[in-house]
C-alpha positions in Angstrom: 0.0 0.0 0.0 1.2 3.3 -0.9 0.2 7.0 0.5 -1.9 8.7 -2.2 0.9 11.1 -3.3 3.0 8.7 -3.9 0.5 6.9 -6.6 -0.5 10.1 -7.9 3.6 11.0 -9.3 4.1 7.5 -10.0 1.0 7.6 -12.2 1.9 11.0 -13.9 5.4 10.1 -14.6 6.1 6.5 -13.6 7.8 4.6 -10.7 11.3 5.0 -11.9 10.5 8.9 -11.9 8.8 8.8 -8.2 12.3 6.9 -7.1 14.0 9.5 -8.5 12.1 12.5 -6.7 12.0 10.4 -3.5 15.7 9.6 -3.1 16.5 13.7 -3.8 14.2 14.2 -1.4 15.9 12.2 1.1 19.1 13.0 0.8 18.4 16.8 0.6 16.5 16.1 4.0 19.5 14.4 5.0 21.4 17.0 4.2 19.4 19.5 6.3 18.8 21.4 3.6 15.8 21.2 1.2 16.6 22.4 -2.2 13.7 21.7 -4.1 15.1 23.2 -7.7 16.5 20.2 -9.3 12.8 18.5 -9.1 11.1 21.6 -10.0 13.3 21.9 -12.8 12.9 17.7 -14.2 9.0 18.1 -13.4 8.6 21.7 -15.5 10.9 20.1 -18.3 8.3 17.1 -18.2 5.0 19.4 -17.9 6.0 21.9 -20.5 5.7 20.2 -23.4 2.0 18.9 -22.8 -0.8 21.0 -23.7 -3.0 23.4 -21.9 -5.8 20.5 -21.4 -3.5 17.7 -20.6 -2.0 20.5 -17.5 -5.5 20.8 -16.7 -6.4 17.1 -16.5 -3.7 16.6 -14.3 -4.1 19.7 -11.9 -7.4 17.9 -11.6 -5.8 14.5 -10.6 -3.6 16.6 -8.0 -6.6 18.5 -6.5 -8.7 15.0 -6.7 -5.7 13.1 -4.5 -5.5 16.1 -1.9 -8.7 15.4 -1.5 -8.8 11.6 -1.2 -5.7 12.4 1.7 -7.6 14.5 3.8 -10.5 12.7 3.8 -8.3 9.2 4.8 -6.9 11.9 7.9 -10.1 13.0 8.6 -12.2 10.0 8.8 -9.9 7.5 10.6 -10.9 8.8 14.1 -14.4 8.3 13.2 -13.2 4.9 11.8 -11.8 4.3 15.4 -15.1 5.4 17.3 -17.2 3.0 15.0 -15.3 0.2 15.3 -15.0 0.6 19.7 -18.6 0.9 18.9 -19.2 -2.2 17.2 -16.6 -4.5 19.3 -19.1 -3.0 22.3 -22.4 -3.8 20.6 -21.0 -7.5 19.7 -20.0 -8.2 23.0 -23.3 -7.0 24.2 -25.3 -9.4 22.2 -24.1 -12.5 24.1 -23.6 -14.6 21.0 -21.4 -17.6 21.1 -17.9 -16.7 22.4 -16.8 -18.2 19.5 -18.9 -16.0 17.0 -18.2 -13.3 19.5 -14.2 -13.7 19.4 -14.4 -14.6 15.2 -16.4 -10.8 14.6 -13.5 -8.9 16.9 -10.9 -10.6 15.1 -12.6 -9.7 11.5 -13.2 -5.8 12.9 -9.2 -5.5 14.3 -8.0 -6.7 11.3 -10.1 -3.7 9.3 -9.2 -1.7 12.2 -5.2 -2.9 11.4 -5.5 -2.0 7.8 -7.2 1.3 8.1 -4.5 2.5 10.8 -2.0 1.5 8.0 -3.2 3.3 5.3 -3.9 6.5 7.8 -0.3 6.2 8.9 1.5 6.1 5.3 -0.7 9.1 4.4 -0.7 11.3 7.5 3.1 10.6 7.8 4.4 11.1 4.0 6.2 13.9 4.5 8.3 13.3 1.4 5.7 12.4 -0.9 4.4 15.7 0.3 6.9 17.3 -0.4 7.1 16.2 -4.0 3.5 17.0 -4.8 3.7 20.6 -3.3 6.5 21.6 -5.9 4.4 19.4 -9.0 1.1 21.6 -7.3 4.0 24.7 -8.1 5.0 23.5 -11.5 1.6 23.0 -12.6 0.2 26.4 -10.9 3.1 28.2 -13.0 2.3 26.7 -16.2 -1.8 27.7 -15.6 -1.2 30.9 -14.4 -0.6 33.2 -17.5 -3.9 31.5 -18.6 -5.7 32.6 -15.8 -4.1 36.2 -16.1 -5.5 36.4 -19.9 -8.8 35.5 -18.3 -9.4 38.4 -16.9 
């Protein structure tokens, strides 16, 4: 499972690319420095050449994944109150132990999974990172359109 960043620039300009980014990333963090420019600078070269529509379409992916990430933050601790509240109500019923046991197991292991994914996408800081300077790249490429708009 990957956070939703990290399949939104592997999907725009393949794994290989992402690896790239990520590993520039990292040793720029590592570095204590951040120095963005030489991903701005691959990303612009690789957005450029597409046209206006084809920017568009993928300003739209961007905005569509932001969304999809917040909602995965925002909804796991309402995640977490449904599932103490269903873990209550089946130990309330007084099935079988057995039936009783079988139905926690099934909702921890959701519970397990959904704590994952919320995990890799709260904590992506370098995924993050990537898609705030494609979210510049793209913003910079749409903006003397918007300015003729006017």
């Amino acid at each position: 499972m990957a956070s939703v960043f990290r399949k939104l620039i592997s999907r725009e300009f393949g794994e290989n690319i992402y690896y790239k980014y990520f590993y520039v990333c990292q040793r720029s963090l590592q570095e204590k420095f951040f120095d963005s420019d030489e991903i701005y600078q691959d990303i612009y070269r690789r957005v450029e050449r597409r046209d206006k529509g084809d920017i568009k379409n993928m300003q739209t992916r961007l905005n569509e994944s932001l969304v999809i990430a917040v909602r995965i933050i925002k909804t796991y601790i309402i995640f977490v109150v449904y599932v103490l509240a269903a873990v209550l109500y089946l130990v309330t019923l007084g099935l079988h132990p057995i039936v009783t046991a079988a139905g926690i197991i099934l909702i921890s292991l959701i519970l397990l999974q959904k704590t994952y994914e919320y995990i890799i996408n709260k904590y992506c800081y370098i995924d993050a990172q990537i898609v705030l300077i494609y979210k510049n790249v793209l913003d910079k490429l749409l903006l003397p359109e918007k300015k003729e708009t006017r």
